[in-house]
C-alpha positions as CSV (number, residue, x, y, z in Angstrom):
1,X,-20.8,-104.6,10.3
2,X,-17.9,-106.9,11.8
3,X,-18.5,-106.9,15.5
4,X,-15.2,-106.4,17.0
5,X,-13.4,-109.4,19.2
6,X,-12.4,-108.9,22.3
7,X,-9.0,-110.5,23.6
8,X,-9.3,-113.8,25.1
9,X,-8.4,-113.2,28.8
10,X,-5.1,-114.8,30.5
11,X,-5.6,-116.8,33.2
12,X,-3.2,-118.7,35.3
13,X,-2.6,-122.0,35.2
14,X,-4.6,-123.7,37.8
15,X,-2.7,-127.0,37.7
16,X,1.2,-126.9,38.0
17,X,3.0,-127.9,35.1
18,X,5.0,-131.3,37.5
19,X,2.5,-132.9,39.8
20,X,1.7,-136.1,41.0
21,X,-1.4,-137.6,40.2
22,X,-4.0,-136.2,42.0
23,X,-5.3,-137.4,45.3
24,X,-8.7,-139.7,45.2
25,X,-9.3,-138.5,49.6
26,X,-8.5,-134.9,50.9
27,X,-9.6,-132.5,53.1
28,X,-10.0,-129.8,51.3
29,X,-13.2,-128.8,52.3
30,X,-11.4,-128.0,55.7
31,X,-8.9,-126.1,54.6
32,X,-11.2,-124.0,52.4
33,X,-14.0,-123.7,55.6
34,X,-10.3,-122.7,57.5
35,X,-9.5,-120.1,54.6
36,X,-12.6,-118.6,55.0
37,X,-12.6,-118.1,58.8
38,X,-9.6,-115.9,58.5
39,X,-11.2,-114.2,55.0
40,X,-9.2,-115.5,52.4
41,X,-11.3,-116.8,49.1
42,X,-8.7,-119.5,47.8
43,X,-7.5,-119.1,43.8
44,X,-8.0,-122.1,42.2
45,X,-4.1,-122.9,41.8
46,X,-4.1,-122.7,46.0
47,X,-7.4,-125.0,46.5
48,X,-5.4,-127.2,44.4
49,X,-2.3,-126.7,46.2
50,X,-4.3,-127.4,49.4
51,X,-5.6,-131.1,47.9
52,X,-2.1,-132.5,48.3
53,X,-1.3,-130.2,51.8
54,X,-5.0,-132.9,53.0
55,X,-4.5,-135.8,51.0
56,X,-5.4,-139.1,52.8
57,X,-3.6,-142.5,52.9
58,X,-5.7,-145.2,53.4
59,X,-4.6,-144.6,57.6
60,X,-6.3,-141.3,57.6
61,X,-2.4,-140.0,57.9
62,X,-1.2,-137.6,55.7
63,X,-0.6,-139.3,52.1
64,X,2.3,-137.0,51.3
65,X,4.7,-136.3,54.4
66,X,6.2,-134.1,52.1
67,X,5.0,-131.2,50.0
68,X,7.1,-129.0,48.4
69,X,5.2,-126.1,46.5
70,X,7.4,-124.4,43.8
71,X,5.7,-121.1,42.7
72,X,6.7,-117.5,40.8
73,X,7.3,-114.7,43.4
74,X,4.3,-112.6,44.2
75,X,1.7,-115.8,43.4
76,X,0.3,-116.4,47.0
77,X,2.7,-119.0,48.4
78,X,2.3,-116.8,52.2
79,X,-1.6,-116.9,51.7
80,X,-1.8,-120.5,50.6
81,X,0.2,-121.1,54.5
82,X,-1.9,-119.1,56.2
83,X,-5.0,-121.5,56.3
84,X,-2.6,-124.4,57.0
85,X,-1.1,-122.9,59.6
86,X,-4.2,-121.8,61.3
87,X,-6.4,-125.3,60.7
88,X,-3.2,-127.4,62.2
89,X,-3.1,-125.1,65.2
90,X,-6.7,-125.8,65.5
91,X,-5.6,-129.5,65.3
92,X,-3.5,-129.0,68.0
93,X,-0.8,-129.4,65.9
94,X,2.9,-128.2,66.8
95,X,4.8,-126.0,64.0
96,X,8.0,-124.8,63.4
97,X,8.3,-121.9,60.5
98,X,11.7,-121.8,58.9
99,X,13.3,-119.1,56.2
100,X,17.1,-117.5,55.7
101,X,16.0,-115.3,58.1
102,X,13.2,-114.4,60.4
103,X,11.5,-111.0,58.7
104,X,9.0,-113.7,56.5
105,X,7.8,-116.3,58.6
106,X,7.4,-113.4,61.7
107,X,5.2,-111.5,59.0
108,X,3.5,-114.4,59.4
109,X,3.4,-115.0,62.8
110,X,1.5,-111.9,63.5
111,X,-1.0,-112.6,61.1
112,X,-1.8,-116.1,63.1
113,X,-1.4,-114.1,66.2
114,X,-3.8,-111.7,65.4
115,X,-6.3,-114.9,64.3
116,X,-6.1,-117.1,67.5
117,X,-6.7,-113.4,69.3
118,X,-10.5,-113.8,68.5
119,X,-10.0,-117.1,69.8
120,X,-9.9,-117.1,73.1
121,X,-10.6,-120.6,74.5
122,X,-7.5,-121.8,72.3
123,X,-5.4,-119.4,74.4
124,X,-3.7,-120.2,78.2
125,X,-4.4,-118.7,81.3
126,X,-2.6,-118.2,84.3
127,X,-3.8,-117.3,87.5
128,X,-7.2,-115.5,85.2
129,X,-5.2,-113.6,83.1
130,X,-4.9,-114.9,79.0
131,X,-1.0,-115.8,77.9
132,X,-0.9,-114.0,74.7
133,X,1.6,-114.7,72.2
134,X,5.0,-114.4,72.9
135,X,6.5,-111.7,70.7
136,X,9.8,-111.2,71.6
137,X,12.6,-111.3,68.9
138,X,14.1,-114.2,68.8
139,X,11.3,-116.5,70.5
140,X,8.1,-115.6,69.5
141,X,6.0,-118.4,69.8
142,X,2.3,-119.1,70.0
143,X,1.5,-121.7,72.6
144,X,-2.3,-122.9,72.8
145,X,-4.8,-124.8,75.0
146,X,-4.8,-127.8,72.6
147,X,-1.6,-128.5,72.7
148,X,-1.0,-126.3,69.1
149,X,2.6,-124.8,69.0
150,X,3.6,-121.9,66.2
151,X,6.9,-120.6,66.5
152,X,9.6,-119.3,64.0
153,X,13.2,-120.0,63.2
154,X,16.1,-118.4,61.2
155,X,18.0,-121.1,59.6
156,X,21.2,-119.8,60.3
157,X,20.6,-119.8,63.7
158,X,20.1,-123.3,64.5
159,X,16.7,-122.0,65.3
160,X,15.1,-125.8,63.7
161,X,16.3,-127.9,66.6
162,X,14.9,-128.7,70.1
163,X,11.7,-129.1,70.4
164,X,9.6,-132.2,68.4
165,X,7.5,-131.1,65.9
166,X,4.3,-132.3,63.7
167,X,5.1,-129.8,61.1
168,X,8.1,-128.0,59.3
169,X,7.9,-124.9,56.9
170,X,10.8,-124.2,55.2
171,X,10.7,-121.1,52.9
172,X,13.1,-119.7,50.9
173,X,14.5,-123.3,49.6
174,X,16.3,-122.1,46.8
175,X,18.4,-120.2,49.1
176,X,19.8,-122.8,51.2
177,X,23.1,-124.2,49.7
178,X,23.7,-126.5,52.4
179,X,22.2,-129.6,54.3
180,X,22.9,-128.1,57.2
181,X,18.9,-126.6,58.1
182,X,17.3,-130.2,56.3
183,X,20.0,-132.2,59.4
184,X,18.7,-130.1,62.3
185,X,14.6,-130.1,61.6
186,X,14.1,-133.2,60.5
187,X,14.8,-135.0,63.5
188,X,12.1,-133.2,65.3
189,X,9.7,-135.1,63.2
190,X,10.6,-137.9,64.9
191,X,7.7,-138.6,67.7
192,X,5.1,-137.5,65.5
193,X,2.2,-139.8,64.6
194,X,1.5,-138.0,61.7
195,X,4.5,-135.4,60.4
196,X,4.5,-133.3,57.3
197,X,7.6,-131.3,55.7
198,X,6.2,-128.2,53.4
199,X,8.6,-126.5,51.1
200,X,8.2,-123.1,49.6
201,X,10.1,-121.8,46.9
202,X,10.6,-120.7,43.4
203,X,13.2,-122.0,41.6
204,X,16.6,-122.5,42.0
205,X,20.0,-122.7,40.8
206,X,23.0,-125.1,40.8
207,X,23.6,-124.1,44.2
208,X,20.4,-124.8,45.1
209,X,21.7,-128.3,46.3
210,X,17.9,-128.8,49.1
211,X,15.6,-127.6,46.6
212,X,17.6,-129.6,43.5
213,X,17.8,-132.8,45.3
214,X,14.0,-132.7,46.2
215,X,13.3,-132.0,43.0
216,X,15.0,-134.7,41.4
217,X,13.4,-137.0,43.5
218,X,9.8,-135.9,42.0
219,X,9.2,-138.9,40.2
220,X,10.7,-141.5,42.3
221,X,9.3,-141.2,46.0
222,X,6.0,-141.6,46.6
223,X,6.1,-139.7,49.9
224,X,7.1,-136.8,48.0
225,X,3.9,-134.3,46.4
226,X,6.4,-132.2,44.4
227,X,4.1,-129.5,42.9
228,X,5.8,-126.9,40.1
229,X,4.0,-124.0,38.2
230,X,7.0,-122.8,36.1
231,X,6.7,-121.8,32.3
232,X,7.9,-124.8,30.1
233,X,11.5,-125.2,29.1
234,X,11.1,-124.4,25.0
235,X,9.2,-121.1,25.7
236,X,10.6,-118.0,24.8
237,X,10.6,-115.3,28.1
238,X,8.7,-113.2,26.5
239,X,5.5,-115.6,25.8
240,X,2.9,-115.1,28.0
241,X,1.6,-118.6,27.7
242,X,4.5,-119.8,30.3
243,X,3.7,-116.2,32.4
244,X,0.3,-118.1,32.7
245,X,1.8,-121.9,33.6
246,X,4.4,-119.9,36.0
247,X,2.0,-117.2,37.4
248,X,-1.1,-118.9,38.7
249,X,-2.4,-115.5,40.1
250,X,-2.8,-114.1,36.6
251,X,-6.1,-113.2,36.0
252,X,-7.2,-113.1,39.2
253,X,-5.5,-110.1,40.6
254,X,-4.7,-107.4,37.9
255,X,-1.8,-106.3,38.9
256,X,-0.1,-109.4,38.4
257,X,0.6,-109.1,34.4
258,X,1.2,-105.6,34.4
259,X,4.0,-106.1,36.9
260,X,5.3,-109.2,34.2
261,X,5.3,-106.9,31.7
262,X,7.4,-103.9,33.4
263,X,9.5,-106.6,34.8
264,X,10.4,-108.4,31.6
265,X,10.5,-105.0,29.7
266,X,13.3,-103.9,32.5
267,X,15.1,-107.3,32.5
268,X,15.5,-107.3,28.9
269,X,17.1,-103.7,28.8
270,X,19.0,-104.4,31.7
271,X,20.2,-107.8,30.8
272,X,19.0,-109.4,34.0
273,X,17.1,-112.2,32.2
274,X,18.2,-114.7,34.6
275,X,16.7,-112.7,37.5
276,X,13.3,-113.2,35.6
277,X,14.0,-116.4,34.6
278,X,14.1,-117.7,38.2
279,X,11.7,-115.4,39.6
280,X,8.9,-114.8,37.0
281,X,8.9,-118.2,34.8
282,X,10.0,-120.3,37.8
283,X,13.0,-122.0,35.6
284,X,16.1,-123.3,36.6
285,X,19.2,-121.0,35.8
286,X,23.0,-121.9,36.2
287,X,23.6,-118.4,37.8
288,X,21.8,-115.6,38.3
289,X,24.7,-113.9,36.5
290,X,23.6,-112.4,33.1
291,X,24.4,-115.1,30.6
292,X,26.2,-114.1,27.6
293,X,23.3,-115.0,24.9
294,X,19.8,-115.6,25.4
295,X,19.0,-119.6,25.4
296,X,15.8,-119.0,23.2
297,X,17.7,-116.9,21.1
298,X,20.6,-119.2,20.2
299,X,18.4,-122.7,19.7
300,X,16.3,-120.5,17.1
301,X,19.8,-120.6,15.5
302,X,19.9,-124.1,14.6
303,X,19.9,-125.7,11.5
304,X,21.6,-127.5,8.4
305,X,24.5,-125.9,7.5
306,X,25.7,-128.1,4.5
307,X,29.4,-128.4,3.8
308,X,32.0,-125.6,5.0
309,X,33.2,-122.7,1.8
310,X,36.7,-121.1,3.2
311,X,36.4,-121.9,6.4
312,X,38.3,-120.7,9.2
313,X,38.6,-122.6,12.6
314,X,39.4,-121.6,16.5
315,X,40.2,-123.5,19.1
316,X,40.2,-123.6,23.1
317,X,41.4,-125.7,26.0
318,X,41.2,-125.7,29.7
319,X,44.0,-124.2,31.9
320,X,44.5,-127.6,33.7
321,X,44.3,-129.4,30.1
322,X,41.1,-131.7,30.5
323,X,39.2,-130.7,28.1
324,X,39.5,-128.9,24.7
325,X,37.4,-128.1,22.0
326,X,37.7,-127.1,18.4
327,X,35.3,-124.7,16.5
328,X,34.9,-124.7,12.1
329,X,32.7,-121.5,10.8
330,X,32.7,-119.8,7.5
331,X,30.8,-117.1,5.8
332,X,27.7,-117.6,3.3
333,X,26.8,-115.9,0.8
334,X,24.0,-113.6,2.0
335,X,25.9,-112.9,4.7
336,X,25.2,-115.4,7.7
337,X,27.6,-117.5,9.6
338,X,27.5,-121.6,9.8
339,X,28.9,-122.8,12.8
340,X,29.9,-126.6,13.8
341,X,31.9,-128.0,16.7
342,X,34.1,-130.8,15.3
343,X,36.0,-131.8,18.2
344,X,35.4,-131.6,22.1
345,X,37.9,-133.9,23.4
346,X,38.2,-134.8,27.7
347,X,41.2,-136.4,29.2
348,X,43.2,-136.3,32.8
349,X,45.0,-134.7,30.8
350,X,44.7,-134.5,27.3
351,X,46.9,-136.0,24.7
352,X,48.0,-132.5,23.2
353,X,50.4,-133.4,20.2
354,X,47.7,-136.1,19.4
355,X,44.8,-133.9,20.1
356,X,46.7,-130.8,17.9
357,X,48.0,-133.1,15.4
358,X,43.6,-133.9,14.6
359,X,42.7,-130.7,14.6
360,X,45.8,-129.7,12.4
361,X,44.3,-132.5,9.8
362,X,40.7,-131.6,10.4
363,X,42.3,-128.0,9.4
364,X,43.9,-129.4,6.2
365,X,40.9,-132.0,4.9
366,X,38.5,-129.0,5.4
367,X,40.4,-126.1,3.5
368,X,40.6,-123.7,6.9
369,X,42.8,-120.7,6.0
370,X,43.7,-119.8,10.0
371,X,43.2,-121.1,13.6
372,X,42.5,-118.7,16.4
373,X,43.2,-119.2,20.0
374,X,44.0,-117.6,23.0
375,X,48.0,-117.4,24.1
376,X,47.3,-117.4,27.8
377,X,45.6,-121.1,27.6
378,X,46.3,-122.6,23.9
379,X,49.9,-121.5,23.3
380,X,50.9,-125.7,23.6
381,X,48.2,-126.8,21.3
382,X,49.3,-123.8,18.7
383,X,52.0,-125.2,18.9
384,X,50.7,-128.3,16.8
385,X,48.8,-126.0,14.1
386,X,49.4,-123.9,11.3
387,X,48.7,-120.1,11.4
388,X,47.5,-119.7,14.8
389,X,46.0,-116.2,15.3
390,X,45.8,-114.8,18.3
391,X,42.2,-113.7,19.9
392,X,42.9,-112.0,23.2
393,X,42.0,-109.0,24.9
394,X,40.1,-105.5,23.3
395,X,39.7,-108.3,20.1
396,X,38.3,-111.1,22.3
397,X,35.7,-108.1,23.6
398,X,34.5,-107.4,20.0
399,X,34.2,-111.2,19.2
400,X,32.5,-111.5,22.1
401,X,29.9,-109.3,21.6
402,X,29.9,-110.0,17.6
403,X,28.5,-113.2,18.7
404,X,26.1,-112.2,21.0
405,X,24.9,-109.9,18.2
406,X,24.9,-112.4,15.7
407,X,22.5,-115.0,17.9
408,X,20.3,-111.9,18.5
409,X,19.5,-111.3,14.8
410,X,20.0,-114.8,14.0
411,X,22.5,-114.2,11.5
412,X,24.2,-117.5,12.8
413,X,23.2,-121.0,11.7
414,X,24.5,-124.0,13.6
415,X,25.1,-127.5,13.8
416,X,26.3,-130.4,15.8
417,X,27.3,-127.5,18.7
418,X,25.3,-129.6,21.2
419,X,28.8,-128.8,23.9
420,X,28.5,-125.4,22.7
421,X,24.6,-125.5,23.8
422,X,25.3,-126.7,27.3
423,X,28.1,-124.4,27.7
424,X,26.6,-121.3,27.0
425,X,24.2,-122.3,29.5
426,X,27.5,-121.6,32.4
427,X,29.2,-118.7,29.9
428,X,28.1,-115.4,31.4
429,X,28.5,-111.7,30.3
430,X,31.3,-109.7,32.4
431,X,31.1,-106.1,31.6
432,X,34.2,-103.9,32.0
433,X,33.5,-100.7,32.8
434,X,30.7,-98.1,32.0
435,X,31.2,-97.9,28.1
436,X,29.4,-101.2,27.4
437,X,32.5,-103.6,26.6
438,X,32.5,-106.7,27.5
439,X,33.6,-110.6,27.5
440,X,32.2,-114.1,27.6
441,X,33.5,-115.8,30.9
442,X,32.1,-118.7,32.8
443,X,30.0,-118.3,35.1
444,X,31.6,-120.9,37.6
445,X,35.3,-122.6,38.4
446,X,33.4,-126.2,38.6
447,X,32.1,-125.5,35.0
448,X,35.0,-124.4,32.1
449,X,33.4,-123.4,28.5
450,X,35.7,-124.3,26.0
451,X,33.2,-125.0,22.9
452,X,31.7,-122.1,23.5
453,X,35.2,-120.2,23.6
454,X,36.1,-121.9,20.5
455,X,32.3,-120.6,18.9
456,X,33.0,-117.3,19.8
457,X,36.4,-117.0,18.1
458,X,35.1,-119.1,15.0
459,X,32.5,-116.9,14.5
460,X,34.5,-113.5,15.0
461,X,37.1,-114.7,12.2
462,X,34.3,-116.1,9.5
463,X,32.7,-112.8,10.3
464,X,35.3,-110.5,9.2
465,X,36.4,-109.9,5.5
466,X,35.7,-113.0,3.4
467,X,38.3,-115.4,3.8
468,X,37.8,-117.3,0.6
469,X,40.8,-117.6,-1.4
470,X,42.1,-115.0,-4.2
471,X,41.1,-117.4,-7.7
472,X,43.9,-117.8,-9.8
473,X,42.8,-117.2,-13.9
């Protein structure tokens, strides 16, 4: 008799996926002696977490005066601050907790509250009575014996100035799309002898502009611990490997991977990817607009194509005229699609006679039978080409979501689209009412698409009847 196996456990990654090396001197021991006075038992990913919040220089000062800790939603980013909070208090260290707005960090503060309660010798008194907490909305603050300050800020409020600091929290990173909160706290750093910046977030987007600039900076500034658990770029969303490398708590609280699974199940059907993207596999979106095509999707795509049979060709320019791209498809013989860009031209402006005039010859050399374009932004460069067909409105919805369905099944085999890659990555799915229709757009003003434009219509006219030329006997 076989003996049956049984499934190999996930667990979550322990160790983020960017890191530093880690730190020869820490006191971790502290912070896990301070986790377990307020009855937390650290996950592993946190006591890691918690090595680079201690690390030592070689002055006994913190090694990293900045941490930032970039972590999937629901993974124990509030739990990992709870123990720092309440061992720098200890410290007689003076905090100031800053997040879009005050509901988080004042969860937190009542937590602490309730912790330095029990402890009353860290806790003021005037004229025999104890000074509790102050709770009040707007300036609730914890002010002990030691010299330890905890209050809370809303960083739209201009909450982060006044008062100097040892330590700043800033949650919520992702969300902040100015410099404006970074300007105001990190002056208050200023008198410390020994100041540390923590970040919290999962990822961002291109608005992101605190959390992207730290970030880019990971490699570069030895000051900086930047620490990501995120799944890795050429996963598919659906592998449960990069839940793991994104989702440290896996495996240690079950409710973790069953709430993965119903969310990727609903994200899918939904076509919210990007929300799970960001949220779940800690990656870096555009938008959290639905893109048009799924990323994993569309590089399984690629591949040789070979040399073009009947093809047809489509084209698509910017409305300012700085950049243009032209699109060659054709139909094989089981069926499939082969896709290549063969021109993606930038100018301030472009040439257009000289650019049409190429694409005109790449149109002749290659045997394409019609050009398709849109008349609201390439009537002057039809103008240079023969047979222009117009792809615009209820047709540009079906070709748009031909396309999608093609990458889906894979029925489309590309090559040399590298522009088309990057700008699918900012084209986005706008749906037009409740029937399901929809069209391509971009996602942004700052980003225009035209490769992937030109893809779209390439594909929708070397999809249709078989464009190969009647043989004359």
């Amino acid at each position: 008799m076989i003996a049956e196996r049984t499934p190999t456990p996930i667990i979550g990654h322990a160790s983020p996926r960017i890191a530093p090396p880690r730190p020869a001197r820490s006191d971790v021991a502290g912070f896990r002696l301070a986790a377990e006075s307020v009855g937390i038992g650290l996950m592993p990913w946190q006591e890691h977490a918690a090595r680079y919040l201690t690390a030592k220089g070689p002055d006994g000062r913190h090694l990293y005066r900045e941490v930032a800790i970039v972590v999937a939603r629901q993974n124990g980013k509030t739990t990992l601050m709870k123990p720092y909070i309440v061992k720098a208090l200890r410290e007689g260290k003076r905090i100031v907790h800053i997040a879009q707005t005050r509901e988080l960090p004042r969860a937190m503060f009542g937590m602490i509250a309730d912790v330095l309660s029990n402890e009353p010798d860290l806790l003021p008194k005037r004229r025999g009575r104890t000074i509790w907490p102050r709770f009040a909305q707007g300036s609730e603050e914890i002010v002990l014996t030691n010299g330890g300050v905890y209050r809370i800020a809303a960083a739209g409020r201009g909450g982060a100035r006044g008062l100097s600091n040892d330590i700043v929290i800033i949650d919520e990173l992702r969300e902040m799309e100015t410099w404006e909160v970074i300007e105001a706290a990190k002056p208050t750093l200023m008198m410390s002898t020994d100041p540390q910046t923590v970040y919290l977030s999962n990822a961002g987007h291109d608005n992101s502009v605190v959390l992207n600039a730290i970030r880019s900076r990971a490699d570069a500034d030895p000051s900086l611990a930047y620490l990501e658990w995120s799944a890795s770029p050429e996963r598919d969303a659906g592998d449960v490997e990069g839940w793991a490398e994104a989702n440290p708590a896996i495996g240690h609280f079950p409710s973790v991977m069953a709430e993965l699974q119903s969310s990727y199940t609903s994200s899918k059907l939904s076509g919210t990817m990007a929300i799970f993207e960001t949220e779940n596999l800690c990656r870096w979106v555009p938008s959290v607009r639905e893109r048009l095509v799924d990323e994993f999707a569309w590089t399984q795509c690629r591949r040789p194509v070979g040399g073009p049979r009947s093809p047809v060709m489509a084209v698509s320019m910017t409305p300012d005229g700085t950049r243009a791209a032209a699109a060659l498809a054709w139909q094989e013989p089981d069926g499939t699609i082969a896709l290549r860009l063969i021109e993606d031209a930038v100018g301030r402006p472009i040439d257009i006679k000289a650019l049409g005039e190429a694409i005109d010859a790449h149109a002749k050399r290659l045997g394409a039978v019609k050009v398709g374009m849109d008349p609201l932004t390439d009537a002057e460069l039809a103008k240079h080409l023969r047979k222009p067909v117009k792809i615009s409105g209820t047709e540009y919805a079906n070709a748009s979501a031909q396309f999608v369905n093609l990458v889906n099944a894979g029925r489309i085999h590309w090559q040399d689209c590298e522009a088309v890659t990057d700008d699918l990555a900012w084209t986005a799915r706008k749906d037009h009412d409740d029937t399901g229709h929809f069209q391509a757009v971009r996602m942004s003003d700052d980003h225009p698409i035209p490769a992937a434009l030109a893809a779209i219509r390439a594909v929708w006219l070397a999809s249709g009847p078989s464009t190969a030329r009647a043989r004359i006997y």
